[in-house]
Biopython code that builds the backbone (N, CA, C, O; Angstrom):
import numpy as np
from Bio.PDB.StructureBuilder import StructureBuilder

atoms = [
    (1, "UNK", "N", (102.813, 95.715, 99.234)),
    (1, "UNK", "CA", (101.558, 96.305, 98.806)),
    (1, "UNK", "C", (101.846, 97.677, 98.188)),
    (1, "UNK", "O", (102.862, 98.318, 98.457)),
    (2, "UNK", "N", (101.094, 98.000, 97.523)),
    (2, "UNK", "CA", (101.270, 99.180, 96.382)),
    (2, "UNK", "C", (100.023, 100.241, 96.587)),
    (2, "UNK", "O", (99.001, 99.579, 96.407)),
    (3, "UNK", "N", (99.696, 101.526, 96.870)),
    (3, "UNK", "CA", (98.880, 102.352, 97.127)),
    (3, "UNK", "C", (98.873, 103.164, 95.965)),
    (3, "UNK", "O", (99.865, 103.876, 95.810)),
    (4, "UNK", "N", (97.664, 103.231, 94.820)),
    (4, "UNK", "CA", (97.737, 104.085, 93.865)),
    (4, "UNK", "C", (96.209, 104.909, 94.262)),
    (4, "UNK", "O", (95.063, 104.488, 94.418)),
    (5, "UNK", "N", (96.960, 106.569, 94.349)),
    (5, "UNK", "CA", (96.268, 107.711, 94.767)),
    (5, "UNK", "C", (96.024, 108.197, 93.859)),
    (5, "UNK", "O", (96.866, 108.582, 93.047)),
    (6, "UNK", "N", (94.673, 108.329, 93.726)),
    (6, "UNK", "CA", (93.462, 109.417, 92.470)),
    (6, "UNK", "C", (91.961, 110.393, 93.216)),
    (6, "UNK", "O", (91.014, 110.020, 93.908)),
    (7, "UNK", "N", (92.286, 111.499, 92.760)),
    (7, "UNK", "CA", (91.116, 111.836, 93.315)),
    (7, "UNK", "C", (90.917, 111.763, 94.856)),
    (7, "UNK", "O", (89.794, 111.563, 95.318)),
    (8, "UNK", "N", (92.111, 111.940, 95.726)),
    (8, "UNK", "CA", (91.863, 111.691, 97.019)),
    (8, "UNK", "C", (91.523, 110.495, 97.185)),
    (8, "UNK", "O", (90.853, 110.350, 98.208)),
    (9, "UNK", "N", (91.696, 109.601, 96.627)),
    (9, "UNK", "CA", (91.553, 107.763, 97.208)),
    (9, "UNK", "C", (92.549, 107.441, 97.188)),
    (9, "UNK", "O", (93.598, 107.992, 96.854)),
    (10, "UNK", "N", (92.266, 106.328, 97.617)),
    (10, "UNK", "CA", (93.551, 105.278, 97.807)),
    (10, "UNK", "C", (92.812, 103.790, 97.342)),
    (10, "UNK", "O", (91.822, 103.283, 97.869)),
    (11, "UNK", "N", (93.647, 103.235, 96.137)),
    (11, "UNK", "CA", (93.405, 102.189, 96.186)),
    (11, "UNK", "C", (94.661, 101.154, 96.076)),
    (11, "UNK", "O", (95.619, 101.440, 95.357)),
    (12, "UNK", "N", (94.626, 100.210, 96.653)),
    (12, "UNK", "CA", (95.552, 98.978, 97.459)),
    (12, "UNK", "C", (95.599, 97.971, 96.351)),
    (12, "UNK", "O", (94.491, 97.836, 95.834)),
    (13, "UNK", "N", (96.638, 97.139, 95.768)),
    (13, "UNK", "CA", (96.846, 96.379, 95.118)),
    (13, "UNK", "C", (98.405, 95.665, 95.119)),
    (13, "UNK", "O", (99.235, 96.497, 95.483)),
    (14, "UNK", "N", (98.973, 94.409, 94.821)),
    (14, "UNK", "CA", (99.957, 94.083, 95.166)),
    (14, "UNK", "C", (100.581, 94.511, 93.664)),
    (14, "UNK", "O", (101.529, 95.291, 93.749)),
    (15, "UNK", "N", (100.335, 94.263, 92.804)),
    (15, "UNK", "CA", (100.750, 94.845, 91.458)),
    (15, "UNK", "C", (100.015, 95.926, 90.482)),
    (15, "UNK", "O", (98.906, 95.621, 90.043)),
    (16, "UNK", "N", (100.484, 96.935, 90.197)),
    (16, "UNK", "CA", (99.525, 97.926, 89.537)),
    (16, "UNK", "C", (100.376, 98.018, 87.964)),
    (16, "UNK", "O", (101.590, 97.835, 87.880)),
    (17, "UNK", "N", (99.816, 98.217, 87.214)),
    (17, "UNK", "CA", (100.628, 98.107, 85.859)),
    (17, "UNK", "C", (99.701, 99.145, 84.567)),
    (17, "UNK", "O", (98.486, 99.109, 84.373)),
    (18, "UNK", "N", (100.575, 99.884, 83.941)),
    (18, "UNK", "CA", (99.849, 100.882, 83.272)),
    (18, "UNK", "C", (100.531, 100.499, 81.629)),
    (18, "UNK", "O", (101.522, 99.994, 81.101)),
    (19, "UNK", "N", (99.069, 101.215, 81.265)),
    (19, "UNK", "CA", (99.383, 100.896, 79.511)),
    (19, "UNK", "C", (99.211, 101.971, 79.169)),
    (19, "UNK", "O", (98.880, 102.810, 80.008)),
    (20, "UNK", "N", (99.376, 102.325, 77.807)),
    (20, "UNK", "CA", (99.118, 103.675, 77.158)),
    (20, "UNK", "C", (97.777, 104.452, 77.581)),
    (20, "UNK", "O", (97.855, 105.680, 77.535)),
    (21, "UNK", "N", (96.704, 103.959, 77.938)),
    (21, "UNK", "CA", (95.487, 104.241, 77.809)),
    (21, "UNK", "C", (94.784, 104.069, 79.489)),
    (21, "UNK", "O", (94.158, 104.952, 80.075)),
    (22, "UNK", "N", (95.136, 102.526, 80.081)),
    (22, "UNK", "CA", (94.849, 102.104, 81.555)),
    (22, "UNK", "C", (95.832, 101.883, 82.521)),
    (22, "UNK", "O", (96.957, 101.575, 82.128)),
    (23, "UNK", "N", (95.623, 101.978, 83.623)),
    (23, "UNK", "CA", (95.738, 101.254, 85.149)),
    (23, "UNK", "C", (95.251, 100.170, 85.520)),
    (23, "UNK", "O", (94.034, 100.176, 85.701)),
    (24, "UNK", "N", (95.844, 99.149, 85.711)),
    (24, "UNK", "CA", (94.798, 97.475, 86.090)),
    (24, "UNK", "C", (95.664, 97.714, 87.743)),
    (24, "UNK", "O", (96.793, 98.133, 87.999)),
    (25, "UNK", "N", (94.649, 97.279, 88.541)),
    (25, "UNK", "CA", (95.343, 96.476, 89.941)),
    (25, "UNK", "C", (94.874, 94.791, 90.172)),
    (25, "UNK", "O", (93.776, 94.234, 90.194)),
    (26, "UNK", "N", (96.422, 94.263, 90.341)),
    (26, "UNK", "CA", (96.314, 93.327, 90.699)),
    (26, "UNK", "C", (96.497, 92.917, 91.807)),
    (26, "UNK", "O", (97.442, 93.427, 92.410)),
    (27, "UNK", "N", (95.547, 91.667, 92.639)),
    (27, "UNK", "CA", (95.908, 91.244, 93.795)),
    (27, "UNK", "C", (96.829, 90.082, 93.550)),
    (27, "UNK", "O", (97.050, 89.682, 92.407)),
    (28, "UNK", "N", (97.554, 89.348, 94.989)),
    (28, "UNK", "CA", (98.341, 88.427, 94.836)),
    (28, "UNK", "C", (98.301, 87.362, 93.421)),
    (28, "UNK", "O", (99.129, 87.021, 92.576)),
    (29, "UNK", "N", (96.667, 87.026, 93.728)),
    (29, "UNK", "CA", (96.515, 85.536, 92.335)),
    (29, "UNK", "C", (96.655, 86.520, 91.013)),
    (29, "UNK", "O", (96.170, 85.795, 90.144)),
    (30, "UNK", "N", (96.912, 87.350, 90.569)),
    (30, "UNK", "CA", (96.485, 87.988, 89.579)),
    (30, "UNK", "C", (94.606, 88.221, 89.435)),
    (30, "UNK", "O", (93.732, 87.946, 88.612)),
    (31, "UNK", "N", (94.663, 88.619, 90.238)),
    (31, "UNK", "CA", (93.010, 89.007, 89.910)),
    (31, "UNK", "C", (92.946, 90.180, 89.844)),
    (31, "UNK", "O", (93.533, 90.777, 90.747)),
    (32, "UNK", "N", (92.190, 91.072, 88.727)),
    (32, "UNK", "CA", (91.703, 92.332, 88.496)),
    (32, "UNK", "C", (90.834, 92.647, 90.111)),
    (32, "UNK", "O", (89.974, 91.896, 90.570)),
    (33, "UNK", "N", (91.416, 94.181, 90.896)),
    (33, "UNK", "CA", (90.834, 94.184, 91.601)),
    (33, "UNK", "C", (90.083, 95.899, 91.636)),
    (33, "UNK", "O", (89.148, 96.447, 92.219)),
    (34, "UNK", "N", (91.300, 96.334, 90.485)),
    (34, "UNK", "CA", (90.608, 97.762, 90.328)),
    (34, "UNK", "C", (90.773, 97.940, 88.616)),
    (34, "UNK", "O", (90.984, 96.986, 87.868)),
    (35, "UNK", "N", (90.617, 99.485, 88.127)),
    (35, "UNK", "CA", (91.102, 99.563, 87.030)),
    (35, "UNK", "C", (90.438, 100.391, 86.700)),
    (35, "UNK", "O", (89.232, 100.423, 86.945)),
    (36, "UNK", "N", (91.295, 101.579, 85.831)),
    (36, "UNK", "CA", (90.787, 103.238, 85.409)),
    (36, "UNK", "C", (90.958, 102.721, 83.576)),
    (36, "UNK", "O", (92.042, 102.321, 83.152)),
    (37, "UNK", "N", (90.135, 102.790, 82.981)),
    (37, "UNK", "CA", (90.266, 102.686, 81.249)),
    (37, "UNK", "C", (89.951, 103.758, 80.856)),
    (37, "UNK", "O", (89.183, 104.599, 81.322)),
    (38, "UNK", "N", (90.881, 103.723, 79.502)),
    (38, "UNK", "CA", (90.453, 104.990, 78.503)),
    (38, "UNK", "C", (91.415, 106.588, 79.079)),
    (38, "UNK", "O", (91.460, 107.708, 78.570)),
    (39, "UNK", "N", (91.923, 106.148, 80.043)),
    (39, "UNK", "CA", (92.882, 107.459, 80.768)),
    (39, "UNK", "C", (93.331, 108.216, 79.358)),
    (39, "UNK", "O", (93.517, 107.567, 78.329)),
    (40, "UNK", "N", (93.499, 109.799, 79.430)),
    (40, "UNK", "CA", (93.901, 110.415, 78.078)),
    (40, "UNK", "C", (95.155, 111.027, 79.021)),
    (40, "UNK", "O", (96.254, 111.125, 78.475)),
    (41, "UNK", "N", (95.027, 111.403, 80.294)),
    (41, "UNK", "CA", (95.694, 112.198, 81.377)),
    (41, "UNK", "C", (95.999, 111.370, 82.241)),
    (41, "UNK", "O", (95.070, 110.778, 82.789)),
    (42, "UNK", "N", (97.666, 111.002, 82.719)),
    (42, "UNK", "CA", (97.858, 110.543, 84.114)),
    (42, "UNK", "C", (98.065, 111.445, 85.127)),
    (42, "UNK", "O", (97.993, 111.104, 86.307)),
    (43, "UNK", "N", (98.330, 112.632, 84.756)),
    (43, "UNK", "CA", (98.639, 113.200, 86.005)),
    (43, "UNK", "C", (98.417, 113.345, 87.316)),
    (43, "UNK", "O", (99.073, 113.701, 88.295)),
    (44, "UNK", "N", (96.920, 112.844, 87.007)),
    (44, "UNK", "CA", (96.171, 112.968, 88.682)),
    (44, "UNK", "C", (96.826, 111.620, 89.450)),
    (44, "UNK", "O", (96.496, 111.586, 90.636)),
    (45, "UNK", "N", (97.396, 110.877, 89.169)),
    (45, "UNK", "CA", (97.583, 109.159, 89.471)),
    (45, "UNK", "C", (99.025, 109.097, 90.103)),
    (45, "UNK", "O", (99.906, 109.508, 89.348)),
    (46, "UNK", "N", (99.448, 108.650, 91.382)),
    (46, "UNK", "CA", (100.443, 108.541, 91.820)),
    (46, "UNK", "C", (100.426, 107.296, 92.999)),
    (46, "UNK", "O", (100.051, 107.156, 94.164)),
    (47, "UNK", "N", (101.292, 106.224, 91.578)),
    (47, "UNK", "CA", (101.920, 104.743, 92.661)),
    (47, "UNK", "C", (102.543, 105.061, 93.655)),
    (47, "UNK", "O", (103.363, 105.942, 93.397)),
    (48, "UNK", "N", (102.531, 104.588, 95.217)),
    (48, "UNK", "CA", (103.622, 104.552, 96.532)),
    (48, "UNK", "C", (103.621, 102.650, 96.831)),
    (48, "UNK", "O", (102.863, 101.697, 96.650)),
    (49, "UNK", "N", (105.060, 102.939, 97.414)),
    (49, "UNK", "CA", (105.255, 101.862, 98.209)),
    (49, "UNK", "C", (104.351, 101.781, 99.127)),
    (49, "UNK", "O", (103.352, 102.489, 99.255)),
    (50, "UNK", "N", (104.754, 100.783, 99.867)),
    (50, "UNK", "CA", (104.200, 100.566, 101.491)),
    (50, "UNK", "C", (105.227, 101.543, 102.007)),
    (50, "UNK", "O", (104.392, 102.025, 102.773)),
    (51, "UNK", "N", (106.380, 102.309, 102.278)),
    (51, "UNK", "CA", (106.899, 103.352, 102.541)),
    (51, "UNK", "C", (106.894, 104.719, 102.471)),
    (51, "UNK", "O", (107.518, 105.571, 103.104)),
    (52, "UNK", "N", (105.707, 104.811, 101.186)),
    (52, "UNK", "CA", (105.131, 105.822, 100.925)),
    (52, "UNK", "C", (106.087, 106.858, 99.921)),
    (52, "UNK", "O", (106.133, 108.083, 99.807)),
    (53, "UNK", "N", (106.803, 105.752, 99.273)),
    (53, "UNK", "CA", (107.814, 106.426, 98.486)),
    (53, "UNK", "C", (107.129, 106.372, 97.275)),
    (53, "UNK", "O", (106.201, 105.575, 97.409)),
    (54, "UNK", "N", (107.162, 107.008, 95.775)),
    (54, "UNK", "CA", (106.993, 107.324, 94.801)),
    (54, "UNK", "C", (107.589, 106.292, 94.148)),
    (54, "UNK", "O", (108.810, 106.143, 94.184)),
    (55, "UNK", "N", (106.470, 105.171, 93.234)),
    (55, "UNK", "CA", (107.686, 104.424, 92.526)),
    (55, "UNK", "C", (107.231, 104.702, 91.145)),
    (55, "UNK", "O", (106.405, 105.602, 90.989)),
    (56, "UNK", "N", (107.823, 103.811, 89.772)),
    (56, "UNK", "CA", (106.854, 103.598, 88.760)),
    (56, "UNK", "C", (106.348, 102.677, 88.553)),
    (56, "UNK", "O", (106.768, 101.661, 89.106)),
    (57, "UNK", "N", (104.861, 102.579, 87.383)),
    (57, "UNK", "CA", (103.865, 101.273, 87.514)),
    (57, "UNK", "C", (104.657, 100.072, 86.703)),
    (57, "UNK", "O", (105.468, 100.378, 85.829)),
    (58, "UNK", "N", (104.529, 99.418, 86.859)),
    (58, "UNK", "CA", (105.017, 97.939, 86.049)),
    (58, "UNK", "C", (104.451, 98.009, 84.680)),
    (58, "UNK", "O", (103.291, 98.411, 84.594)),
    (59, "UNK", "N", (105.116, 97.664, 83.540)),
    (59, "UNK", "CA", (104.583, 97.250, 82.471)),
    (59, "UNK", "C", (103.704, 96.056, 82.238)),
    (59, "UNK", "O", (103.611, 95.153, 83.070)),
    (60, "UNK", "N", (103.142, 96.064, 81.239)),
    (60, "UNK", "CA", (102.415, 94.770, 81.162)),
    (60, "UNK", "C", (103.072, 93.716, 80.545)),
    (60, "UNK", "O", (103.846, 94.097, 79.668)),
    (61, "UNK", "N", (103.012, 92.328, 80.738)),
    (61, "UNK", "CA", (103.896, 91.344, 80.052)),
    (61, "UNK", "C", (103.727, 91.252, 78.529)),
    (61, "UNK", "O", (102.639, 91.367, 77.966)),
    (62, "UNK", "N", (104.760, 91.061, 77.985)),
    (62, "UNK", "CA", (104.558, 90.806, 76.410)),
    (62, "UNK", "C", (103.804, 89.946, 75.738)),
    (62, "UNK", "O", (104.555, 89.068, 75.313)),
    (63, "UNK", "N", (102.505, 89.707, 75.365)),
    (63, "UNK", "CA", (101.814, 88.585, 74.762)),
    (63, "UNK", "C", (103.028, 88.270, 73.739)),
    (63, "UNK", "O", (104.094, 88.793, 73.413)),
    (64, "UNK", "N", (102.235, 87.072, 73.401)),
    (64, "UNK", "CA", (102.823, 85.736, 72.407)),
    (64, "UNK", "C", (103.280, 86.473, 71.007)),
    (64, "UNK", "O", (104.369, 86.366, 70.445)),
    (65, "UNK", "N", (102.027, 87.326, 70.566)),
    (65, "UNK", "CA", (102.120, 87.819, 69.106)),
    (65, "UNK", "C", (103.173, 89.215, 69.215)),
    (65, "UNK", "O", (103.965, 89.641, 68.374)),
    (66, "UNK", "N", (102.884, 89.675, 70.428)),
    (66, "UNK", "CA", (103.922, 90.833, 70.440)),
    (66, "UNK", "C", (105.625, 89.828, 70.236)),
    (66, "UNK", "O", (106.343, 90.068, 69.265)),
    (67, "UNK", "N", (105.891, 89.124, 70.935)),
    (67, "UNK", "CA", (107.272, 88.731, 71.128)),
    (67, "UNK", "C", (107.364, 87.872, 69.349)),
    (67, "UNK", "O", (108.440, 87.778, 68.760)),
    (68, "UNK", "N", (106.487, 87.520, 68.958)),
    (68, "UNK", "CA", (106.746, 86.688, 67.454)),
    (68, "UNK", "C", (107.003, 88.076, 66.336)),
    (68, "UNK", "O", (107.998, 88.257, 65.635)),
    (69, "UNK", "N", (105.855, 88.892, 66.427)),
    (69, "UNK", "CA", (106.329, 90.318, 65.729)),
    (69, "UNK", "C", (107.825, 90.613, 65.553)),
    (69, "UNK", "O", (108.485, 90.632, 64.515)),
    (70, "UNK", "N", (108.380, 90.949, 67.447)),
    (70, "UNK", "CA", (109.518, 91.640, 67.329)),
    (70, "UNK", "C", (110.344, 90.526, 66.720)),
    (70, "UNK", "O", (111.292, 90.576, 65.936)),
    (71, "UNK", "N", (109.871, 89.750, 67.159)),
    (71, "UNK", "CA", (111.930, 88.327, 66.824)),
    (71, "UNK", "C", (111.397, 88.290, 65.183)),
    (71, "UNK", "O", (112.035, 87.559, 64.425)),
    (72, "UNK", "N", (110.500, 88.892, 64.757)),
    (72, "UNK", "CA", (110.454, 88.781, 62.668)),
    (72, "UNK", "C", (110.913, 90.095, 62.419)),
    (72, "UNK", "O", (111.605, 90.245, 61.413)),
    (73, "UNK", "N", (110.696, 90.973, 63.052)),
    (73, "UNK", "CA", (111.242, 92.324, 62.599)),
    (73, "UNK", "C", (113.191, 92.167, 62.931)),
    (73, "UNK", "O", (114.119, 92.314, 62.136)),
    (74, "UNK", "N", (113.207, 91.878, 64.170)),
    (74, "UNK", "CA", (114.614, 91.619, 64.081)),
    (74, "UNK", "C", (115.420, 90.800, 63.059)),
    (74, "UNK", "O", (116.511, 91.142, 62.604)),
    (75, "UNK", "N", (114.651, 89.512, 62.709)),
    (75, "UNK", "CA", (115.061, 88.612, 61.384)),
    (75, "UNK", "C", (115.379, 89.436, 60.153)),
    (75, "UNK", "O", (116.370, 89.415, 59.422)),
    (76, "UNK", "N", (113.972, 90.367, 60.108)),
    (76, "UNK", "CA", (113.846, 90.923, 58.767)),
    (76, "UNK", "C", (115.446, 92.332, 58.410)),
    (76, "UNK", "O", (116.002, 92.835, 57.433)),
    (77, "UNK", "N", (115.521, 92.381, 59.644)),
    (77, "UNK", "CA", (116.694, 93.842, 59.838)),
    (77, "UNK", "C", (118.304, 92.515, 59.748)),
    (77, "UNK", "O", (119.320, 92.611, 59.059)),
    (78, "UNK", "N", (118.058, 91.851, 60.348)),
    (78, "UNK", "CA", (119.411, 90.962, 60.266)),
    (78, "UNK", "C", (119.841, 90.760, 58.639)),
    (78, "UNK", "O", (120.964, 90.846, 58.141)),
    (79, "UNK", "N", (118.467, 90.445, 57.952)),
    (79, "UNK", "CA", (118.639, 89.528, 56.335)),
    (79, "UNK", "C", (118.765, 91.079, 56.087)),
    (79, "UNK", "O", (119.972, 90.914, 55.913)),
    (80, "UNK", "N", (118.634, 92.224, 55.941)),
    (80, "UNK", "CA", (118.708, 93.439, 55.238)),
    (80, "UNK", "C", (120.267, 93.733, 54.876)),
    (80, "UNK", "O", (120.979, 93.816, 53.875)),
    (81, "UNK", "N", (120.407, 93.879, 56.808)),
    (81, "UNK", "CA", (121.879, 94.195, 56.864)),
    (81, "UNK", "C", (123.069, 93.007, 55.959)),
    (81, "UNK", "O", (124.151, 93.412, 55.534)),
    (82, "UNK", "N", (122.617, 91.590, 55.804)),
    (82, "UNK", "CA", (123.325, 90.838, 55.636)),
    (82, "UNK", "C", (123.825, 91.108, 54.063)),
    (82, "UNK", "O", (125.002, 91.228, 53.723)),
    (83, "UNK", "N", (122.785, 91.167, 53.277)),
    (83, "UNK", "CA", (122.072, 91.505, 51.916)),
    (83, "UNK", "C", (123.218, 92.746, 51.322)),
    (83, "UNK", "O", (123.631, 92.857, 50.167)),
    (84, "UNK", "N", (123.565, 93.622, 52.540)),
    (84, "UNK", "CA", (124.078, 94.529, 52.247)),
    (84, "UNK", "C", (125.996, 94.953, 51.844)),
    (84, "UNK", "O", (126.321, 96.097, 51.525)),
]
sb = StructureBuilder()
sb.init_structure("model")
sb.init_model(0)
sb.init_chain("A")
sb.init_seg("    ")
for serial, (resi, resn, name, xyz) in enumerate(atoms, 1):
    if name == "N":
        sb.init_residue(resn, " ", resi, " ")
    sb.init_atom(name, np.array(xyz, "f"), 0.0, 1.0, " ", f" {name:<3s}", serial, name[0])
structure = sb.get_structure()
């Protein structure tokens, strides 16, 4: 379990994962169980273990179009270099 502290709370989630902008908490099934949007400032925000140690948040998984993007940009840099 994962304890992310704001504002003197505590909120509980088994996965917490941050993007440029949000915080989502997830429980076991993946279900949205919390979530801060639009963040401009993290500073106030600090993930702990269940040990109460300091960790960092998880990224979010790569959608479909993100991973097709990168493997064409990599294509496109391979045929450049080849070209060359």
């Amino acid at each position: 379990m994962k304890v992310l502290n704001f504002n003197n709370q505590q909120f509980q989630a088994d996965k917490v994962m941050k993007t440029d902008k949000d915080i989502i908490g997830y429980d076991i099934n993946d279900n949205e169980i919390f979530s801060f949007k639009g963040i401009s400032d993290f500073t106030g925000f600090v993930l702990k273990d269940g040990n109460d140690i300091v960790i960092e948040f998880e990224a979010p998984p790569v959608t479909e179009s993100e991973r097709i993007a990168s493997t064409e940009e990599a294509i496109n840099m391979l045929m450049t270099m080849s070209m060359m």
